[in-house]
C-alpha positions in Angstrom: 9.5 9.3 -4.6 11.2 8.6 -1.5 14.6 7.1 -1.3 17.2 5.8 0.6 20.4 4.1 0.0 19.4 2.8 -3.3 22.4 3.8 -5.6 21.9 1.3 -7.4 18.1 1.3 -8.3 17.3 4.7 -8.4 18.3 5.8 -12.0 16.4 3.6 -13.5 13.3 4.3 -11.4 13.5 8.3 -12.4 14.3 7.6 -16.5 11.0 5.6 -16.2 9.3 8.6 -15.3 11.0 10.8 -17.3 10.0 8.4 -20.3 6.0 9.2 -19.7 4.4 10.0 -22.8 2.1 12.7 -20.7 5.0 14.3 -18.6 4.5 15.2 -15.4 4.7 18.7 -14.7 6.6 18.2 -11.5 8.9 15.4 -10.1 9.6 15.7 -6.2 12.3 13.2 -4.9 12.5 13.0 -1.1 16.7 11.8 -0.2 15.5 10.4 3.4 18.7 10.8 5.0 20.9 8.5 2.3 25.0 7.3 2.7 25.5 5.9 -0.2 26.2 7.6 -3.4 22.6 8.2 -3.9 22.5 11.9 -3.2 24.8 12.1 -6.3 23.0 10.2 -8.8 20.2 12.3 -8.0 22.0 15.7 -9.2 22.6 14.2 -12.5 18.6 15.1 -13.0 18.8 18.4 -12.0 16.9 20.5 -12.8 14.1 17.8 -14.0 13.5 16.8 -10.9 13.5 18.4 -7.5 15.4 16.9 -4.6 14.5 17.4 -1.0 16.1 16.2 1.8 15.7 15.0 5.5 17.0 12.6 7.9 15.6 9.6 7.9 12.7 9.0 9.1 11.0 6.1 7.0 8.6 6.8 3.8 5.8 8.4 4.5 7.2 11.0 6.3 9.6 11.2 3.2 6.3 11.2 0.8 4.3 13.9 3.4 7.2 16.0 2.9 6.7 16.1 -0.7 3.1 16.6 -0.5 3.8 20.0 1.3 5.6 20.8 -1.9 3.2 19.6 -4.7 1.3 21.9 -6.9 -0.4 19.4 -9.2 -4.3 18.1 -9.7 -3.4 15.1 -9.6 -0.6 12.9 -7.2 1.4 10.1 -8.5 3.8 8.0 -6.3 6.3 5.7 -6.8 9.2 4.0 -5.2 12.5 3.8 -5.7 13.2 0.4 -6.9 9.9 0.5 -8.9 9.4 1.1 -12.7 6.9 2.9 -14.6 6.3 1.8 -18.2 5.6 4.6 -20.8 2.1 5.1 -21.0 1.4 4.8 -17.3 0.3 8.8 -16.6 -1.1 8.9 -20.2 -4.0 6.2 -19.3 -4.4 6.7 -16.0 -4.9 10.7 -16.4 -7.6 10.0 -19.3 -9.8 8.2 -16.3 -9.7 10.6 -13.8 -10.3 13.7 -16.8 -13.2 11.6 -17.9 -15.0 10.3 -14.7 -15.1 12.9 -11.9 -16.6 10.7 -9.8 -13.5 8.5 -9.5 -10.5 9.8 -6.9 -8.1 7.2 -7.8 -7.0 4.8 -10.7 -4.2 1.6 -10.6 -3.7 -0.6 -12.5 -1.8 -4.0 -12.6 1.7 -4.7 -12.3 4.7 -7.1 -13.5 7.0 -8.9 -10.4 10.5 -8.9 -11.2 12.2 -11.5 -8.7 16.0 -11.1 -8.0 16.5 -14.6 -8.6 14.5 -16.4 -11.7 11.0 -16.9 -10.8 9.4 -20.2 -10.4 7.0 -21.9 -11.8 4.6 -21.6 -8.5 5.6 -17.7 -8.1 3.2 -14.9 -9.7 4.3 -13.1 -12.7 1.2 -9.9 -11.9 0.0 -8.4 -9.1 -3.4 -9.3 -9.9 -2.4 -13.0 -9.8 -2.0 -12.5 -5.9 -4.8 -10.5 -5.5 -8.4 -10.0 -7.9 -8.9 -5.8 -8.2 -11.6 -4.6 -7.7 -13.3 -1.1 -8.9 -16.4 1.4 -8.3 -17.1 1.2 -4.1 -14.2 -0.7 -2.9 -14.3 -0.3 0.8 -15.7 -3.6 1.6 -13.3 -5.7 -0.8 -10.2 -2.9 -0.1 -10.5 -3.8 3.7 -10.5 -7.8 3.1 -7.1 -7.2 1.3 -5.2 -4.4 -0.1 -5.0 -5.3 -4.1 -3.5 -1.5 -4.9 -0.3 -1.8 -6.0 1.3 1.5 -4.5 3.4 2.9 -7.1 1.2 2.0 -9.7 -1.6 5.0 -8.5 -2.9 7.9 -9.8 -4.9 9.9 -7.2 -6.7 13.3 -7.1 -5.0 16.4 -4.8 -8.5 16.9 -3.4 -8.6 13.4 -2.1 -5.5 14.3 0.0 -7.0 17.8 0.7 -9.7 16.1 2.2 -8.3 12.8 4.2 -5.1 14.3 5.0 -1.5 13.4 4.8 -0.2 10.0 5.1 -0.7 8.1 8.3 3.0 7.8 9.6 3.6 4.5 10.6 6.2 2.2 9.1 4.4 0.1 7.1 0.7 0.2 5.3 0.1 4.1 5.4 -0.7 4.0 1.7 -2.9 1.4 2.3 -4.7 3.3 5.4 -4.7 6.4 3.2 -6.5 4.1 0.0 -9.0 3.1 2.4 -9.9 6.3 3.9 -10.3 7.8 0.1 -12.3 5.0 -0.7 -15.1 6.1 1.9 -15.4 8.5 -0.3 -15.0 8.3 -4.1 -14.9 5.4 -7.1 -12.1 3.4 -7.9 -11.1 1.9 -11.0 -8.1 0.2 -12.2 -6.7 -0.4 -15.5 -6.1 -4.1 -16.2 -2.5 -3.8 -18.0 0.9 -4.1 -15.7 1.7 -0.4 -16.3 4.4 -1.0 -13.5 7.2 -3.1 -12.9 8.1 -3.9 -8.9 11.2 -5.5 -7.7 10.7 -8.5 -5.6 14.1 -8.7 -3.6 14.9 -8.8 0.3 15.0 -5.2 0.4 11.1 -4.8 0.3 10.1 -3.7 3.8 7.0 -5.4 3.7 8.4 -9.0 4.3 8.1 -9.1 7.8 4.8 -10.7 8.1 4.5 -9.7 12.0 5.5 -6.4 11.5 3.0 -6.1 8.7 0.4 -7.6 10.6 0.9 -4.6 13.5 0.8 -1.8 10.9 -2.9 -3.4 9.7 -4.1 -3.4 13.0 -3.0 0.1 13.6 -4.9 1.2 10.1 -7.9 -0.3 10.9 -7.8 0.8 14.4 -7.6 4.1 13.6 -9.8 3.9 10.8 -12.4 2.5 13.4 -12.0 5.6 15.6 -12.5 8.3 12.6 -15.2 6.6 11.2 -18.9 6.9 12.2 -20.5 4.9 9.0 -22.2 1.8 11.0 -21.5 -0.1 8.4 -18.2 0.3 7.8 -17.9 0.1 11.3 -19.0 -3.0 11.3 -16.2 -4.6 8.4 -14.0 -2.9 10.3 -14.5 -4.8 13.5 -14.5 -7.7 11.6 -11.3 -7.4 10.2 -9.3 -6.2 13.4 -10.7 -9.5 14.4 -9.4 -11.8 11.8 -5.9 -9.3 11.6 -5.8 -10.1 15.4 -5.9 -13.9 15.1 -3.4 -13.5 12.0 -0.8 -12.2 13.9 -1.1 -14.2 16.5 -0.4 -16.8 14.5 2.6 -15.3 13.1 3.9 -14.3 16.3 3.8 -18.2 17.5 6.1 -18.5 14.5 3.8 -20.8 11.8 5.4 -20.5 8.6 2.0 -19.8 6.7 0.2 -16.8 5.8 -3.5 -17.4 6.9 -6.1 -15.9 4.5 -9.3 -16.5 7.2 -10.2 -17.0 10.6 -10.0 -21.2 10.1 -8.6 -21.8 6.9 -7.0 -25.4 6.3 -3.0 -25.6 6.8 -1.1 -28.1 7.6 1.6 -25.9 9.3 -1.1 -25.4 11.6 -2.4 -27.4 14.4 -6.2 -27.1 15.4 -5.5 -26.6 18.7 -3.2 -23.5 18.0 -5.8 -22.0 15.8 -8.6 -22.5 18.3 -6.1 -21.2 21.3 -5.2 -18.1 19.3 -8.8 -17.5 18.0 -9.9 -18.0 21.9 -7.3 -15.6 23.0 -7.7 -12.4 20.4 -11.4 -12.4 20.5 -11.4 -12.9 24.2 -9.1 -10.1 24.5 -11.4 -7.5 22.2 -14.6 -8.5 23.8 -14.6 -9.6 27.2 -17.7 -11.2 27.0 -19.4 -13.5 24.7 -22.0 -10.8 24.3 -19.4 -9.0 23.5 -18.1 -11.4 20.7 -21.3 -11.5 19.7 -21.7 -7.7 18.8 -18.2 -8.4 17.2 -19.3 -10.6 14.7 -22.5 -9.4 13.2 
């Protein structure tokens, strides 16, 4: 777990864990450089849980951190604002004990909004995004339906890809898709997790999220020599391109594909900022062309 300045979010976070039916036989907490009075609610679970520290330097050089220092089979993460409900490790470790061929297990998760949810708003994760399980990579690079803190993941996956990717957003994501090159997935369909919905969440910039995708798949592009993955990988830089292109002309609308309807959106903006990014990547319409298949 990393943290920072979350006093009043992390206690309940650790007693979740603490609460697991199969407890963990090690609990690493990363203090990434906190003011507040988190550094003291984080002695009170001494010697439970072990406390690192480091200036700060964003997640996933918190969560590499703690890698360096884990001794366990298998890794579980979660964040500081997020809850585990009981059972969590005692499902999730029954997969990966009884199917060797599977590196990493999720499962669903419930939304808890600061302010009462609406009627329109999801209640699951799996509302806002269908799972899917087995070979993933194709479906896993469309859109990343892995709730992070809801994962269970083999130590061998991590010997294998590496630490985290450290950018400021989506390195768990890059990491999910790099392991599933390799292994099976599978997910359990129960919200074994409870996330926090609140302004806090750094993934609500939409153009800052939309750089951190290009970087994954980027560098996913240039470490990968399967053609075919190759090939969905070109694919989606392409459409990730024209997304945040989008953003960046500030339209209030997510866009889910390259010419989805919208009424936020003008044709002539879509076509001008689909002209632009594939232009840009290929140079050529041959070069589109080789782009697209």
């Amino acid at each position: 777990m990393p943290v920072f300045n979350r006093e009043h979010l992390v206690r309940p976070a650790l007693e979740s864990v603490l609460a697991q039916s199969y407890k963990p036989c090690q609990i690493i907490v990363v203090d990434d450089g906190s003011t507040d009075g988190t550094a003291a609610i984080l002695g009170d679970f001494s010697p439970e849980v072990t406390v690192l520290r480091q200036s700060n330097q964003g997640p996933y050089p918190a969560r590499n951190l703690a890698l360096k220092h884990a001794s366990g089979d298998y890794l579980a993460f979660i964040d500081s604002d997020d809850l585990w409900t009981p059972r969590k490790l005692e499902k999730q470790v029954s997969i990966l004990d009884q199917h060797p061929q599977v590196g990493l297990v999720f499962s669903n998760g419930e939304l808890l909004y600061a302010r009462p949810a609406t009627s329109a708003q999801p209640n699951a994760f799996f509302e806002i995004h269908l799972p899917a399980r087995g070979s993933v990579f194709s479906a896993l690079v469309k859109t990343n339906f892995i709730p992070q803190s809801s994962v269970l993941v083999r130590r061998k996956c991590f010997d294998e890809a590496g630490p985290f990717f450290e950018i400021p957003l989506a390195a768990d994501y890059h990491k999910w898709l790099q392991i599933a090159l390799r292994y099976d997935f599978e997910y359990i369909d129960e919200m074994l997790i409870r996330y926090r919905v609140h302004p806090g969440n750094i993934s609500r910039d939409r153009a800052k999220k939309y750089r951190a995708l290009n970087a994954v798949y980027a560098h996913l592009l240039a470490s990968t020599a399967d053609e075919s993955a190759r090939r969905i990988l070109n694919r989606r830089i392409l459409q990730s391109e024209y997304e945040l292109a989008l953003v960046e002309r500030n339209l209030r609308r997510t866009i889910n594909g390259l010419m989805d309807r919208d009424r936020g959106v003008h044709g002539f903006d879509r076509v001008r900022c689909l002209a632009e990014v594939t232009w840009r990547k290929s140079r050529s319409f041959p070069g589109l062309k080789s782009l697209l298949r």
